[in-house]
C-alpha positions as CSV (number, residue, x, y, z in Angstrom):
1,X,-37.3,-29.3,61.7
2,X,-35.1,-32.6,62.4
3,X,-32.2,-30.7,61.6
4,X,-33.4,-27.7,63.6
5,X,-34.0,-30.1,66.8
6,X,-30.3,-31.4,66.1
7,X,-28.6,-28.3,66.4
8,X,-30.8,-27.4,69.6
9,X,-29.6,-31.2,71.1
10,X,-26.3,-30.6,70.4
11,X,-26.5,-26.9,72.1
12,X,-28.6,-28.4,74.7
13,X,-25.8,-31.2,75.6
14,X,-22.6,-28.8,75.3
15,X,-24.3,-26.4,78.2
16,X,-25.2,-29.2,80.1
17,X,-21.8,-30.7,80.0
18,X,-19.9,-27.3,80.3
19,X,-22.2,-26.2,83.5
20,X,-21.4,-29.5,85.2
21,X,-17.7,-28.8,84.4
22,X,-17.8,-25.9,86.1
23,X,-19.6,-27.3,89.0
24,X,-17.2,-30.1,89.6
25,X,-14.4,-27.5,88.9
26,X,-15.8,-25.1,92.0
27,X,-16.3,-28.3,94.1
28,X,-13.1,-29.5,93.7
29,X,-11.4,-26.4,94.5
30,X,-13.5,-25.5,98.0
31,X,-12.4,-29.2,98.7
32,X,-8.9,-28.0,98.4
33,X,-9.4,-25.3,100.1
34,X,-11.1,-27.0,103.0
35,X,-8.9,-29.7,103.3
36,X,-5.6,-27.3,103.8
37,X,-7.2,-24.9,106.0
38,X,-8.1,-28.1,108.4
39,X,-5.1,-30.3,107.6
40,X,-3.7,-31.6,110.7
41,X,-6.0,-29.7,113.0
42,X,-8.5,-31.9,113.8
43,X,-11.3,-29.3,113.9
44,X,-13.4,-30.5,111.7
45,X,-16.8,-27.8,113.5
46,X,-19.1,-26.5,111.1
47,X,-17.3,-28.0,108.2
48,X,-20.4,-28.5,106.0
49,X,-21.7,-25.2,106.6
50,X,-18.3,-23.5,105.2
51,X,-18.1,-25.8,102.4
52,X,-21.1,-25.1,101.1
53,X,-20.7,-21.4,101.4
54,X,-17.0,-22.1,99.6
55,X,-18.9,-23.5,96.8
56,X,-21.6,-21.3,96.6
57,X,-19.0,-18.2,96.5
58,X,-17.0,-19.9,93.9
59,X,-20.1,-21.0,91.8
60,X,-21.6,-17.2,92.3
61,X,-18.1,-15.7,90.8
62,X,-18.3,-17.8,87.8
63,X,-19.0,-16.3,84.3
64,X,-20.9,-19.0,82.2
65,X,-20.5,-16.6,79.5
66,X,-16.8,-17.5,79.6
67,X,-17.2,-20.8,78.2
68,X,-16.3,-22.1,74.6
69,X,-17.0,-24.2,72.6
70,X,-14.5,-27.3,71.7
71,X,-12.8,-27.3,68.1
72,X,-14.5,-30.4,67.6
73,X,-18.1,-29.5,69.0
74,X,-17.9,-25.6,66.9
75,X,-17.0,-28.3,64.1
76,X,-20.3,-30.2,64.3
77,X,-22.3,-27.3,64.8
78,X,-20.8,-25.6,61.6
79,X,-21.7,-29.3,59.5
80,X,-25.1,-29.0,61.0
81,X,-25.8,-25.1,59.9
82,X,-23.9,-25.8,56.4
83,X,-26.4,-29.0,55.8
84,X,-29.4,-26.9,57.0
85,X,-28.3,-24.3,54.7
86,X,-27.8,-26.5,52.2
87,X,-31.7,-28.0,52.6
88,X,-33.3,-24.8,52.8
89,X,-31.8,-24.0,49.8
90,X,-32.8,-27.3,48.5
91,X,-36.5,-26.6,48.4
92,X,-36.2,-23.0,46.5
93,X,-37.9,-24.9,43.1
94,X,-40.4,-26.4,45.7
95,X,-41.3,-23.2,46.9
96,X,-40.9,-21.4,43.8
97,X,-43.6,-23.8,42.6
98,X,-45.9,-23.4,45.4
99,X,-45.6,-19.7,45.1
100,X,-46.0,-19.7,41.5
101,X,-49.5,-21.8,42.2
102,X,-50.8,-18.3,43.9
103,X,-50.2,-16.1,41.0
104,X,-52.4,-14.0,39.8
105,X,-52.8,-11.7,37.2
106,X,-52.6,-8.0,38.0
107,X,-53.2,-5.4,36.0
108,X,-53.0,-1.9,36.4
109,X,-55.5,0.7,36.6
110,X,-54.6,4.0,34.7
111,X,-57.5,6.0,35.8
112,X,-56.0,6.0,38.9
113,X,-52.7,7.0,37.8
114,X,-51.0,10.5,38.3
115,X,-50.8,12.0,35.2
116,X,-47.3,12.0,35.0
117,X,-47.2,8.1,34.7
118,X,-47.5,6.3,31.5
119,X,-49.1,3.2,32.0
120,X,-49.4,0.4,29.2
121,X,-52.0,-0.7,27.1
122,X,-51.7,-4.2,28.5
123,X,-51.7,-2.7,32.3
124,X,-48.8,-4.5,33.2
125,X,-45.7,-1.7,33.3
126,X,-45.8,1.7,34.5
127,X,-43.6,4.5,33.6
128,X,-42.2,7.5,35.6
129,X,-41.9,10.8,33.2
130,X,-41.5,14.4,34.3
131,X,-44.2,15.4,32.1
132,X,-47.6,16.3,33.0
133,X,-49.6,14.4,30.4
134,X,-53.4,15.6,29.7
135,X,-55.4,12.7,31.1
136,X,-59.2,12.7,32.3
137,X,-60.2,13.7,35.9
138,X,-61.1,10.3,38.0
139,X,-60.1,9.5,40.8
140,X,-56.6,9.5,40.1
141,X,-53.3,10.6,42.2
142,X,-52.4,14.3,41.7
143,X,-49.7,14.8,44.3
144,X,-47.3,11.2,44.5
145,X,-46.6,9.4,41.4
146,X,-48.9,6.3,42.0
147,X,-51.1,3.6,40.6
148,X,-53.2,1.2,41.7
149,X,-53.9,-2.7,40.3
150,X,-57.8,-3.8,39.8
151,X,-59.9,-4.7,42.8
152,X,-58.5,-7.8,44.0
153,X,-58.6,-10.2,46.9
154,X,-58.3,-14.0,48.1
155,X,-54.7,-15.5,48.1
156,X,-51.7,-13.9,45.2
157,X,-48.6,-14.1,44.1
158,X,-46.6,-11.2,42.3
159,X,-43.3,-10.5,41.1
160,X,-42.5,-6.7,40.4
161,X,-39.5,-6.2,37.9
162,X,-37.2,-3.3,39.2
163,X,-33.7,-3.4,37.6
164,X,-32.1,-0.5,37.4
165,X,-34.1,1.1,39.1
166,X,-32.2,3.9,41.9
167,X,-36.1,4.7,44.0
168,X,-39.1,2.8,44.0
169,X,-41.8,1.9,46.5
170,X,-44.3,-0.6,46.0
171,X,-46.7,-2.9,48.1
172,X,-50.5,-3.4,48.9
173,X,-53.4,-0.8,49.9
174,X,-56.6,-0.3,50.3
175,X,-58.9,2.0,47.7
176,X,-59.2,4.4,50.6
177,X,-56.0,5.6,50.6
178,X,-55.9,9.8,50.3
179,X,-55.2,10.2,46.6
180,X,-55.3,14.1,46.5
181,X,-53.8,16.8,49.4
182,X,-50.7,16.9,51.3
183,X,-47.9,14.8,50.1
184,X,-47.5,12.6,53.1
185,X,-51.0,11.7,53.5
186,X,-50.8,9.8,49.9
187,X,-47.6,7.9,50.0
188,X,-47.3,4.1,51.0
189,X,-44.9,4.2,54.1
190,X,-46.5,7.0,56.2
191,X,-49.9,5.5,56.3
192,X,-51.9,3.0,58.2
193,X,-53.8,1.2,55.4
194,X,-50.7,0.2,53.4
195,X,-48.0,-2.7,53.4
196,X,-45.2,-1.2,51.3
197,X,-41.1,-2.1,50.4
198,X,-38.9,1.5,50.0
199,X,-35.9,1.4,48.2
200,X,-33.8,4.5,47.9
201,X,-31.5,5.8,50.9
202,X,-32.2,2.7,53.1
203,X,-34.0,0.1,52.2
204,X,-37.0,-0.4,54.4
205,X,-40.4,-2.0,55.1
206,X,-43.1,0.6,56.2
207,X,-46.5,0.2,57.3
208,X,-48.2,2.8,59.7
209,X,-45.5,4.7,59.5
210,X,-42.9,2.5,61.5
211,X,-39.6,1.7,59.4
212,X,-38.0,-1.7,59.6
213,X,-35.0,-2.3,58.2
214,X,-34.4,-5.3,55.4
215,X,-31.8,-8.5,56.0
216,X,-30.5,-7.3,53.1
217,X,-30.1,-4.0,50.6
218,X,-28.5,-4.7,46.9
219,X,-29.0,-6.7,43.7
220,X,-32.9,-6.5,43.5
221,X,-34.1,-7.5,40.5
222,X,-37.6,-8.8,41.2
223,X,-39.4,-8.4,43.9
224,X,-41.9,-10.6,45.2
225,X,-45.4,-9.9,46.9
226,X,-47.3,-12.7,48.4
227,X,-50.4,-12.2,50.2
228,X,-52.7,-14.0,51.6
229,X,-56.4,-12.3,52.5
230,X,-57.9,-15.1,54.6
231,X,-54.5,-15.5,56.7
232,X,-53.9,-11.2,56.7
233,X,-50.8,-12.2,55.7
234,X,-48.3,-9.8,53.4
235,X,-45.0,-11.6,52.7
236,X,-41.9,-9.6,50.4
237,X,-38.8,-11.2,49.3
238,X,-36.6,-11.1,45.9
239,X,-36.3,-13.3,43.5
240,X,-34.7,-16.2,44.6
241,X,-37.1,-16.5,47.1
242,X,-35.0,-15.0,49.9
243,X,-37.4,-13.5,52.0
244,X,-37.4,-9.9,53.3
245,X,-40.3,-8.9,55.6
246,X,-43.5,-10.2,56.7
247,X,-46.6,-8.2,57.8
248,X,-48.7,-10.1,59.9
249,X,-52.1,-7.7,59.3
250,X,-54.5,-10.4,61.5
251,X,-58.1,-9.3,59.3
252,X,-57.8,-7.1,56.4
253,X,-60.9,-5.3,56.4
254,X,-61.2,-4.5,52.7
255,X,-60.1,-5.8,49.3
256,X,-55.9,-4.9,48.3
257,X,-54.9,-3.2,45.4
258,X,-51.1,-3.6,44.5
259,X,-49.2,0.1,44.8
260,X,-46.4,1.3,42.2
261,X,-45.1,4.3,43.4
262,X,-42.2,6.1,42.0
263,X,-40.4,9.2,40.5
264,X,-38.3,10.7,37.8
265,X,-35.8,11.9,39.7
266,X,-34.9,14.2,36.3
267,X,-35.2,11.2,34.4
268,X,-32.3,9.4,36.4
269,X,-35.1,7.1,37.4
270,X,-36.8,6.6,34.2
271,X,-36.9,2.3,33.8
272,X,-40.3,1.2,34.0
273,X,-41.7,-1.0,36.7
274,X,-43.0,-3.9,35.1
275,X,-45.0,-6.8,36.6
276,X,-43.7,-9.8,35.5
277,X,-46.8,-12.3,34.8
278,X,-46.3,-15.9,34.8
């Protein structure tokens, strides 16, 4: 924040010292103007009332967005972003700590599971096939290629490994979420009671069926989900801690279960997701 405020003061000064430039600048120059429209006439009648319209006309025509910066002024403010850059970055091990503090350990639920995922015996990877393996009937997904965690609540920490992996979606939902009918009414992006990550042919954040775009689209390797169920509060970001997008939920109104979709894709696709537990 003292760093922050230091950028804004130096912002802060630079308009205020080009405005007034440009003040005295258009003062000066109705002055002139004045004074050799009148020189040597002696009629000096309504003289105030022009000057201040000179000025006003000359202040009105003048584009602020014209200004610059100085060489040395675009210097200190690049110092400043660089050493602010350079703190932020600074505290990745602090947070990495503090996030690491939240985490919790997730494990999958394969009766859940469409049957064409294989899921481990410790719960902690899931695997996209193209085969339809004969599982029991439960309440399980029989349209999208999902699985949900175990009941879970309060405030976690996850990291999802997903090298090589060319589709994925993944992200939090509630156990109400349609698990059999149409397509669309069981994936994570479309609907209203999920906080999801899409990565395939633009990378995007989704809830309720809104898109928004990520800061950034290459070298996952990890993704991380923090959320926090007091705070309604669903934070993703990748593995260095760079965040990507934040849901701010206000009150979630039922326990979370993590979401791993995914798919085949004629076995193009076929890398496990695995959670990575600390």
């Amino acid at each position: 924040m003292k760093k922050y405020k230091e950028m804004q003061r130096v912002l802060h000064e630079d308009c205020r010292t080009t405005f007034l430039e440009m003040e005295e600048t258009a003062t000066v120059q109705a002055m002139d103007h004045l004074i050799t429209e009148n020189r040597g006439s002696g009629v000096i009648c309504c003289a105030d009332l022009h000057f201040i319209g000179r000025v006003l006309e000359i202040l009105t025509s003048t584009q602020p967005g014209l200004a610059k910066l100085d060489e040395a002024k675009a210097d200190q403010l690049l110092g400043l972003s660089n050493n602010l850059l350079l703190f932020i970055r600074s505290q990745n091990p602090t947070a990495k700590r503090l996030l690491n503090s939240y985490s919790t350990e997730v494990v999958l639920d394969p009766t859940t599971a469409h049957p064409k995922l294989i899921i481990s015996s410790a719960g902690d990877c899931a695997i996209c096939t193209d085969v339809w393996h004969d599982v029991p009937e439960h309440e399980r997904f029989d349209t999208t290629l999902n699985v949900l965690s175990v009941l879970n609540s309060r405030h976690h920490y996850w990291e999802v490994d997903v090298v090589e992996k060319i589709y994925w979606e993944l992200g939090l939902t509630y156990s109400s979420i349609p698990k059999k009918g149409q397509k669309e009414d069981c994936r994570l992006g479309p609907h209203s009671e999920t906080w999801c990550l899409e990565y395939f042919d633009g990378d995007t954040a989704w809830h309720g069926g809104t898109p928004h775009p990520l800061p950034i689209s290459a070298g996952f390797h990890r993704i991380a989900i923090l959320c926090s169920f007091s705070g309604g509060l669903v934070t993703f970001g990748v593995d260095n801690t760079t965040p990507l997008y934040s849901f701010f939920a206000g009150t979630f109104t039922d326990p979370l279960h993590l979401a791993l979709p995914g798919h085949d894709l004629q076995g193009t696709n076929s890398k496990p997701f695995r959670i990575c537990q600390s």
